[in-house]
C-alpha positions in Angstrom: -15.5 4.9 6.8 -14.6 3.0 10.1 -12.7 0.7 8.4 -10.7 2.6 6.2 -9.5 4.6 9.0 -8.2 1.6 10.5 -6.4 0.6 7.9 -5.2 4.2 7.2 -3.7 3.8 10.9 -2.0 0.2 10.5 -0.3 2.2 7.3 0.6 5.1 9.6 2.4 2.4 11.7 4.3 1.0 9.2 5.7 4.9 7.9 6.3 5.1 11.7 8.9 2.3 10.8 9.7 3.5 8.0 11.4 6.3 9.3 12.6 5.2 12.0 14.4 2.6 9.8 15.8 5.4 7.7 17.0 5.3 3.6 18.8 2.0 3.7 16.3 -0.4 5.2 12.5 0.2 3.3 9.7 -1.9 4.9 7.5 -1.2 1.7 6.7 -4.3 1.1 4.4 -4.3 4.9 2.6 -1.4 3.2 0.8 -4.7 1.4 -0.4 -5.9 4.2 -3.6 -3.3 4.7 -4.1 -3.1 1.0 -4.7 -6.9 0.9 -7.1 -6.5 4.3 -9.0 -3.4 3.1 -9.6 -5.4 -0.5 -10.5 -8.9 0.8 -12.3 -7.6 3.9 -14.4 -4.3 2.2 -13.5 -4.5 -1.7 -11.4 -3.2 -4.6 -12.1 0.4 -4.1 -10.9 0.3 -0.3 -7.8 -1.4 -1.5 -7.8 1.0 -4.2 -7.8 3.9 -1.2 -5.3 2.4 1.2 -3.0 1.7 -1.6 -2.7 5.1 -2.8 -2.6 6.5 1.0 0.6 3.8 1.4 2.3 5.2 -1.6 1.8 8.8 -0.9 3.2 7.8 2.8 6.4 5.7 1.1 7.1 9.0 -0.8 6.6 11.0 2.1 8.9 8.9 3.8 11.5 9.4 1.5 11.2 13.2 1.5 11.4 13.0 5.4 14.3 10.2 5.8 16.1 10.6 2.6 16.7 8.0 0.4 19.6 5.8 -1.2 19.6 6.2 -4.5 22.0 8.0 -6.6 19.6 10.6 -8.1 16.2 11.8 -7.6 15.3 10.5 -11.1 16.2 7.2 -9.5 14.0 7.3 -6.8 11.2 8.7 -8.8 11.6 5.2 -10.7 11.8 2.9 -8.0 8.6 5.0 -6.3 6.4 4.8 -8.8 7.5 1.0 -8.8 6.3 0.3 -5.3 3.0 2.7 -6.5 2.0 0.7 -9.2 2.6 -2.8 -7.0 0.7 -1.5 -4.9 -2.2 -0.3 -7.1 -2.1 -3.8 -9.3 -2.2 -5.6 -5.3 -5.3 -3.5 -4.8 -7.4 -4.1 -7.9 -6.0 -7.7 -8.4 -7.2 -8.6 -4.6 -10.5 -6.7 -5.4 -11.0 -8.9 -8.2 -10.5 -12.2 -6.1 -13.0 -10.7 -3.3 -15.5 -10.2 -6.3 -15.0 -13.6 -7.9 -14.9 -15.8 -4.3 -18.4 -14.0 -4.2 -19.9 -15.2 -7.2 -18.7 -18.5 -6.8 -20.4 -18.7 -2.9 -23.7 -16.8 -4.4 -23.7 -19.9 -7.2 -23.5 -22.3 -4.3 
C-alpha cells in the first residue's frame, strides 16, 4: 500500500505541473514515469493502478485548466488516447517485470 501511495504522490506532482503549465503545454507524457516504476518495481497490477490514477488526474486537469482543443468531442479523443497509452505502458511493463522473472528463476 506504501508504495502505491508514493507513486500516487509523484503523479500528484506532475498534475501540480500540469496546471500550472495550463491547456497549451501538457506534460502527460511524465505521467509515464510512475506507471513504469510502480510496474517494474511492484507488478502489472500496480501499474495498472497508477495508470488509471494518472488518467483520471490528466482529465481532471483539463476540467480544472481548460484545454486547447476545438471541441470537447476533441478532447474526449485525445484523453482517452493518453488513457489507453497509459493503460497498454502498464500491462506491457507488467509483462516485462513477469518475464525478467522467469528468465532469473531459470537461472
Amino acid at each position: 500500500m506504501r508504495p502505491l501511495l508514493f507513486f500516487g504522490f509523484v503523479c500528484l506532482v506532475v498534475f501540480a505541473l500540469d496546471l500550472i503549465l495550463g491547456a497549451q503545454v501538457s506534460p502527460w507524457s511524465l505521467y509515464l514515469l510512475p506507471v513504469l516504476a510502480a510496474g517494474w518495481l511492484f507488478g502489472g497490477q500496480a501499474a495498472l493502478a497508477v495508470a488509471a490514477f494518472s488518467a483520471a488526474l490528466i482529465l481532471l486537469a483539463a476540467l480544472l485548466a481548460g484545454h486547447p482543443f476545438a471541441t470537447w468531442f476533441d478532447f474526449g479523443l485525445s484523453w482517452s488516447n493518453r488513457a489507453a497509452s497509459l493503460l497498454v505502458v502498464a500491462w506491457l511493463v507488467g509483462l516485462a517485470r513477469r518475464a525478467s522473472e522467469n528468465q532469473s528463476i531459470k537461472e
